[in-house]
TORZA-536164 format. One record per residue (C-alpha): x, y, z; residue number from 1. Coordinates in steps of 0.5 Angstrom, whole numbers. Layout:
// TORZA-536164
SITE      u      v      w    i
SITE      X      Y      Z  NUM
...
//
This chain:
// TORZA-536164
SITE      u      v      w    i
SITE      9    -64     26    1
SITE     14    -59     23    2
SITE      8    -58     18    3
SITE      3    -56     23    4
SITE      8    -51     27    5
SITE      9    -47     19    6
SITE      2    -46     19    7
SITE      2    -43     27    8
SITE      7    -39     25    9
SITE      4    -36     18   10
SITE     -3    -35     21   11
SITE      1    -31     27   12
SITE      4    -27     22   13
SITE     -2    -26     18   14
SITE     -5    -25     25   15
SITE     -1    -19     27   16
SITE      0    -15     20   17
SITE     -7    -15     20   18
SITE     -9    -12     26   19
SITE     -1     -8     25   20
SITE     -5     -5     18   21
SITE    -12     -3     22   22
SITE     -9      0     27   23
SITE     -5      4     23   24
SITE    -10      6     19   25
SITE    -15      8     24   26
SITE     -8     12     28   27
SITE     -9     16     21   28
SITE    -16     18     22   29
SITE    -16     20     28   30
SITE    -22     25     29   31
SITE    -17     32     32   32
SITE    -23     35     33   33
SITE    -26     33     40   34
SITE    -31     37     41   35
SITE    -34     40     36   36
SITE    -38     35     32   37
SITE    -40     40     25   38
SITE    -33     40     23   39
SITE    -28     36     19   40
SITE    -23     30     20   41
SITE    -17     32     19   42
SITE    -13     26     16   43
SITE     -7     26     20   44
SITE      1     28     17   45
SITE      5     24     13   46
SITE      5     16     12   47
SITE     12     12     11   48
SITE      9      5      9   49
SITE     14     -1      8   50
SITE     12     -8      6   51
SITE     15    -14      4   52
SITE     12    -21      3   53
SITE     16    -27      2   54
SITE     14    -34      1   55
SITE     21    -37      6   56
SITE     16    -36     11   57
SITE     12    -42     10   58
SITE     18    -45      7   59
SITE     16    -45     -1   60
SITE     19    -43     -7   61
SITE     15    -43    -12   62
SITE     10    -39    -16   63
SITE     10    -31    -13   64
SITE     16    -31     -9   65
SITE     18    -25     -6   66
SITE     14    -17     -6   67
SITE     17    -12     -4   68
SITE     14     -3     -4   69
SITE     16      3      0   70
SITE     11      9      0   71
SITE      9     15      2   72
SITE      3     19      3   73
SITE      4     27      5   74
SITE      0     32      9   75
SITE     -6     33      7   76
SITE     -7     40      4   77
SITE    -13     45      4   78
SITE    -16     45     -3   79
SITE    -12     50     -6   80
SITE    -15     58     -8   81
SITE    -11     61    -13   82
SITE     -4     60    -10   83
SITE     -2     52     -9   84
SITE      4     51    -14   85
SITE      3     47    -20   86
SITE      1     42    -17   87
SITE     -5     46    -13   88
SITE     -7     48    -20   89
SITE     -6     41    -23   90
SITE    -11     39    -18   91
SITE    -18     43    -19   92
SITE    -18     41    -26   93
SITE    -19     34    -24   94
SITE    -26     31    -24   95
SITE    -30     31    -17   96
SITE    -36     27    -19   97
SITE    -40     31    -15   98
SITE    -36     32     -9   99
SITE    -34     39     -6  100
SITE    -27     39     -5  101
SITE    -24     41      1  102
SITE    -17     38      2  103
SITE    -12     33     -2  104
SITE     -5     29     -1  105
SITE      0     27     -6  106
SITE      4     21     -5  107
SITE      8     15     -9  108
SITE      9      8     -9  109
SITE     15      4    -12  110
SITE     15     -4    -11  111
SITE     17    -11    -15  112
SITE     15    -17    -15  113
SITE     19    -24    -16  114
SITE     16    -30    -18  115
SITE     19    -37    -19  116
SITE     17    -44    -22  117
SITE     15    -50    -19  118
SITE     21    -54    -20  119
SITE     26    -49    -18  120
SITE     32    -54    -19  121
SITE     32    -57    -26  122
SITE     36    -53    -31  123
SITE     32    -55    -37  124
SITE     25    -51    -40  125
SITE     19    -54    -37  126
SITE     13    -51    -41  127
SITE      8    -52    -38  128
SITE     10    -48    -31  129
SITE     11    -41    -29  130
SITE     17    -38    -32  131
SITE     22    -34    -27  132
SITE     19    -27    -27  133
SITE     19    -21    -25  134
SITE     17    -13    -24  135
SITE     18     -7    -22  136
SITE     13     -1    -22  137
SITE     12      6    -19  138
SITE      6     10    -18  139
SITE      3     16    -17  140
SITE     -4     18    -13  141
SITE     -8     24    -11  142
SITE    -13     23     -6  143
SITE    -19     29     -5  144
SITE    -23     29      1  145
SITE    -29     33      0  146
//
């Protein structure tokens, strides 16, 4: 019985991320330009996102067990002229594939992920299994909006 109220509660949880992840992505695309059908949507501020993901849930603790990342997206910028800063310069010699460039946002991602065996209690080398593991990454991203 205990089993089936885990599965509940992950497909809650999954449930809820999901529409927690749509809505703020759709929060972020709002269209501020009411009224005006031939301009441009203007893609919101800045983004703080956090995200952690563990295997306790649903009371395992094998293979990926735990995630963790914290991002951030900034403003949108007009795309730049002949002013921007370094960054402003660095971004009109990108490739637009064919796109005309309108603005861009800059944003980071760091993270980790852990990952264990199957048999978490033996103290002697099992071959055949995951081995414990882990990393940690970062990242940077351009986006261009044309």
């Amino acid at each position: 019985m205990g089993n089936v109220s885990s599965q509940r509660q992950w497909t809650a949880l999954v449930a809820l991320g999901s529409v927690l992840g749509f809505l703020s992505n759709e929060v972020g695309a709002a269209d501020s330009t009411a009224g005006n059908p031939g301009a441009s949507v203007v893609l919101g501020g800045r983004v703080f996102r956090a995200r952690i993901e563990n295997d306790l849930i649903i009371r395992t603790d094998r293979h990926f067990t735990h995630g963790s990342q914290a991002s951030y997206l900034h403003d949108e910028q007009a795309w730049p002229g002949d002013e921007g800063g370094w960054l402003g310069q660095f971004v009109k010699f990108l490739p637009k594939f064919g796109l005309k460039p309108l603005a861009y946002r800059w944003g980071v991602k760091a993270g980790q992920n852990i990952y264990t065996p199957d048999d978490i209690e033996t103290t002697a080398l099992v071959t055949d299994d995951r081995p414990y593991a882990g990393y940690l990454f970062a990242a940077f991203s351009i986006n261009i909006r044309g």
